[in-house]
Structure formats: C-alpha cells, structure tokens
C-alpha positions in Angstrom: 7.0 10.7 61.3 3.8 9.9 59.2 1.6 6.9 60.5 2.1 4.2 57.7 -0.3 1.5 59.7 -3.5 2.5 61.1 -5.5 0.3 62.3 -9.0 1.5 64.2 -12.0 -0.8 65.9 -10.2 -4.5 64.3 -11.7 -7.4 65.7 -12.0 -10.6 64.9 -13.9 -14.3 65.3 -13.5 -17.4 64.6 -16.6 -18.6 62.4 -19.7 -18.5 64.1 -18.3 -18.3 67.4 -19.8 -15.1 68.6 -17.2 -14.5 71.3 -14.3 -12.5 69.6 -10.2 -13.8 69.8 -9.7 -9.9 69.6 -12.0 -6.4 69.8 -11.3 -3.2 69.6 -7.7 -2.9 68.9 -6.5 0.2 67.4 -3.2 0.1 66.4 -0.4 3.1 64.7 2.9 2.1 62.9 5.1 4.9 61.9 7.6 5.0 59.1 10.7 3.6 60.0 9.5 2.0 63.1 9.9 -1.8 64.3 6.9 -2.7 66.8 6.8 -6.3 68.1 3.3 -7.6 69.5 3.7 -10.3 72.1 0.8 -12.4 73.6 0.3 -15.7 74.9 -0.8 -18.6 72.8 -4.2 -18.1 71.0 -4.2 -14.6 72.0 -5.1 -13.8 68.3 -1.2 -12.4 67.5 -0.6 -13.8 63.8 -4.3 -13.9 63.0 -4.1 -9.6 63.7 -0.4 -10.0 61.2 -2.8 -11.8 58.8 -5.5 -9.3 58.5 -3.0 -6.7 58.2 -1.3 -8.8 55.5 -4.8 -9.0 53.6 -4.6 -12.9 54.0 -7.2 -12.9 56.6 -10.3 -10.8 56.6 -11.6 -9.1 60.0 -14.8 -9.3 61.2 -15.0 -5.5 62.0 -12.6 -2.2 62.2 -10.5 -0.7 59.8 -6.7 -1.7 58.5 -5.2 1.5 56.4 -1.8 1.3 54.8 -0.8 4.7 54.1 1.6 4.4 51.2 1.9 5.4 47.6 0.9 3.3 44.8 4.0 2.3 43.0 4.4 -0.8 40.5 8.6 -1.3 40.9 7.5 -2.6 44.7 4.8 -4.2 47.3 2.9 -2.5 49.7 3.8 -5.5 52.3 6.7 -7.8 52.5 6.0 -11.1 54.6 7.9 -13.7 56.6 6.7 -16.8 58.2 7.9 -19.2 60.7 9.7 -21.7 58.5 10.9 -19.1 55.6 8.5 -21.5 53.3 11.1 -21.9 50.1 10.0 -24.0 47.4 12.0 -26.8 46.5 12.1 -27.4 43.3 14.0 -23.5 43.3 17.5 -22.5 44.1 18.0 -19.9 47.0 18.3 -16.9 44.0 15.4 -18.5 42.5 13.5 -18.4 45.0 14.5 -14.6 46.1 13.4 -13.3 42.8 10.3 -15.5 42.8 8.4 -12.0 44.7 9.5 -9.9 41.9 7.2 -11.8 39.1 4.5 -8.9 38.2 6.6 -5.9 39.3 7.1 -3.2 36.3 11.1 -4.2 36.7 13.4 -4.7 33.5 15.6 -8.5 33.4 18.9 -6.1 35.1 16.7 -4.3 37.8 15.4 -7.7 39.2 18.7 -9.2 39.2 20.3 -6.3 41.1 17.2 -6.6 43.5 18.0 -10.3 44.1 22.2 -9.6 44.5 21.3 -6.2 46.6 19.3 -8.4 49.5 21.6 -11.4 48.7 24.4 -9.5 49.8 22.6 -8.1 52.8 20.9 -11.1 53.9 24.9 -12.9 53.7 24.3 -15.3 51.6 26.7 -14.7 48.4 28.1 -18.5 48.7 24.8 -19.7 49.2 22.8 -18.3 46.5 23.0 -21.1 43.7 21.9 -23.8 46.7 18.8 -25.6 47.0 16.7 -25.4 50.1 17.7 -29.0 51.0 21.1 -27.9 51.1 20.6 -24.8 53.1 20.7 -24.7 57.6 17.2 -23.5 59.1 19.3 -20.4 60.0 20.1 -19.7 56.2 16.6 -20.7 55.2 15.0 -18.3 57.4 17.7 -15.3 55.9 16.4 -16.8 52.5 12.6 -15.7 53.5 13.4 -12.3 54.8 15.9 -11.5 51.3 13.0 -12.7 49.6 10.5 -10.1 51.3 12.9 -7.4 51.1 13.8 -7.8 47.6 9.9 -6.8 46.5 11.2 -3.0 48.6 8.3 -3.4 50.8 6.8 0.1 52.5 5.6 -2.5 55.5 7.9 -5.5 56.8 5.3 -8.4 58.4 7.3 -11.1 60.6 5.4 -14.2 61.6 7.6 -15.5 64.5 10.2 -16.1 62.4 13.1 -17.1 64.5 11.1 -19.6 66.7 11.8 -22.6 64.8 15.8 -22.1 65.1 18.3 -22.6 67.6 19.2 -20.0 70.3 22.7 -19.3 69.1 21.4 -18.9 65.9 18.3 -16.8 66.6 20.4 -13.9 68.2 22.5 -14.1 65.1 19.6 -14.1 63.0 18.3 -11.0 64.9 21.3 -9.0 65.0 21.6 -9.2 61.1 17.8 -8.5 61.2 18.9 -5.3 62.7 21.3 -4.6 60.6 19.4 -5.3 57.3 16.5 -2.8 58.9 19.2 -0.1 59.8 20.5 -0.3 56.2 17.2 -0.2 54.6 15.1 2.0 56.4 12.8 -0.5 56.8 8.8 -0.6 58.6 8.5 -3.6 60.9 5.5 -5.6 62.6 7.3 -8.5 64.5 5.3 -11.0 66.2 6.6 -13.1 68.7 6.2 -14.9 72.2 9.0 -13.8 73.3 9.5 -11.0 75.4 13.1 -10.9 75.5 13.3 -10.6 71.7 10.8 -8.1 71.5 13.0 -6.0 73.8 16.1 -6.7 72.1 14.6 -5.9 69.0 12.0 -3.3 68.8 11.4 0.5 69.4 7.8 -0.5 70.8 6.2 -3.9 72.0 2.6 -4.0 71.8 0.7 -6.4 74.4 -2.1 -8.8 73.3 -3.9 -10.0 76.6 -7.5 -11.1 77.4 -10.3 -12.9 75.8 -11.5 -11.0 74.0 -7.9 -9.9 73.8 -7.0 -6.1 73.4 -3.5 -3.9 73.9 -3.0 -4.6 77.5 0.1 -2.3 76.7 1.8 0.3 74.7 5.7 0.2 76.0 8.3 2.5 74.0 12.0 0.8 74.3 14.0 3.9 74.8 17.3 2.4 74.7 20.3 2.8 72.4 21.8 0.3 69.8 23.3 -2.2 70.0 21.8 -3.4 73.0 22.8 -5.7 75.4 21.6 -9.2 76.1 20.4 -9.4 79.6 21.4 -6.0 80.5 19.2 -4.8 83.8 17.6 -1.9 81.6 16.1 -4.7 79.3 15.2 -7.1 82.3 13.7 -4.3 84.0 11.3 -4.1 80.8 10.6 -7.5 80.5 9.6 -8.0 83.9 6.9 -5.0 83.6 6.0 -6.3 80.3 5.5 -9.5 81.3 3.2 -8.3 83.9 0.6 -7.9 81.1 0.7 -10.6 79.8 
C-alpha cells in the first residue's frame, strides 16, 4: 500500500514556552488504513490531528499528504467531539454544507448528501433540525457530513466521547461499517484504549513531555471483533503500559 500520511521531525509548542508538548514524531498512514493515537491528557493528541488538518501550524517537521489534486473532493474530512451542526440548518443542510466550492453539478451534490445519508442511517432524520436530533444521531450527522466531501484522509477528534456507552459501541460499529464500505483512511484520536483496539488496524502511543510514539502496535485481529475478548485485553494491557 502507498503511504498517504507522512509525517517526519513534527513538533510543536505552545507560544513561547520553549519546552515542546511533542518532538520528533514521525508518523506513516497508509491507504486504507485506520490508526488511532491514544495519550493521556495534554499529551499533545488533537493539537498533532490539528496540524495534520492544517488548522494548527507546527513549530517544526514535515506533514505530507500524498494525494491527487482533484476539485469533485477534499484532501481531508474532519470530525470533532460534538459533531458541531449549525442550527439554523436542517441535518441534509448541514451534510451538503462541505460540498459549497467543490466542481459538483446541483444532482451530484444531492446524490453525495443521500449516498452518506443512507450510510450514516439517517433517511428519517434527514429534514430534522439539530435540536431535534440525539447526541448519537448528531455525531452520525458530523461524520456524513465529512464523508460526503469523499475525503482521501478521515480525521476523528474523539468523537464518541461526549455520548453514552451503549451508544458509542453503536456509533463505532457503524463507523466500521461506513469505513469498510468506503474504503476509507482514518486518524482516530481517542483516550481510550479499548476503542482504539476495537477499532483500528494500528494504535499509535503519545507518552512523555516532550511527548513522542512510546509505541507502534499493529492489531492483527479479524472483524468483527469482540468486546472484551482476552486477545483485545491482552493488547490493552501492553498498550497501556506506555502510556
């Protein structure tokens, strides 16, 4: 598989505080594959998503996105913690609200905004306003709305941590699904460990100050996987170690 992520030397600081939050971290994505980073608090884990997303600027290294220039769709889809839907939009609305400034006709953004509808679950939900939506459907809203813009790289902010446990591991097994169907790229941040096994083919340990990969662990297990299974507590146990 090609490397779509490469990142080489990234480091970062706060202002003028001359001790970095992270140094040296150098960092491959392939195509196709879902990595979580895990960390403790402060540990500089969605400052390193924002740099990658270009919201944030490093203080030093190198962030390359090896992908083809395209103007039907974005080089990065993101999702943060609280799906952040505007208001004053409906659910579809809001969906097609990342296609504005794509080279896409009236019909192709509309079958954009039913294709990730449909695979997000939310037909019956579509015409609602955000007030009127769970946190659960909410959150499905953000990720339909970063996979509608057919994005070569997938960036997840923690963004089950704000919802109920029954309704995380249903948010993540349609995650899984959605990824499966769509081939998509994923970097998955998260504090915990347990998702990140559940979910991903690699977790990537932030520990330290300054912090740098602690570890590189590979999750070599078949899906679907299951919840508390001695294979996945096995992992989170050396995992945790890390930390």
């Amino acid at each position: 598989m090609a490397s779509i992520l490469n990142i080489e030397g990234l480091s970062y600081h706060y202002g003028d505080n001359p001790k970095p939050v992270f140094a040296n971290l150098d960092l491959k994505i392939e195509e196709g594959e879902f990595v979580a980073v895990v960390g403790g608090s402060g540990v500089g884990k969605s400052t390193l998503l924002r740099c990658v997303a270009g919201l944030t600027e490093s203080s030093g290294g190198n962030i390359a996105l090896n992908v083809e220039e395209n103007e039907t769709r974005r080089s990065r889809g993101l999702v943060f913690q609280d799906g952040r839907l505007m208001p004053w939009r409906t659910l579809r609305s809001n969906i097609a609200y990342g296609l504005q400034g794509l080279k896409l006709t009236k019909e192709q953004k509309q079958q954009r905004v039913d294709e990730v509808i449909k695979l997000a679950r939310l037909d019956d939900l579509a015409d609602r306003w955000p007030h009127q939506l769970s946190g659960g459907q909410v959150q499905r809203g953000g990720i339909a709305r970063a996979l509608a813009v057919h994005p070569h790289l997938l960036l997840m902010d923690e963004p089950f941590s704000a919802v109920d446990a029954i309704t995380r591991h249903h948010l993540q097994d349609q995650l899984l699904s959605i990824c499966e169907q769509m081939h998509e790229t994923v970097m998955f941040i998260t504090h915990d460990i347990e998702e990140a096994i559940y979910l991903a083919d690699r977790v990537i340990v932030l520990a330290g100050s300054p912090a740098t990969i602690a570890l590189d662990q590979y999750i070599d297990l078949p899906r679907p996987r299951r919840r508390g299974s001695d294979e996945l507590q096995q992992l989170a146990h050396q995992i945790a170690q890390a930390l």
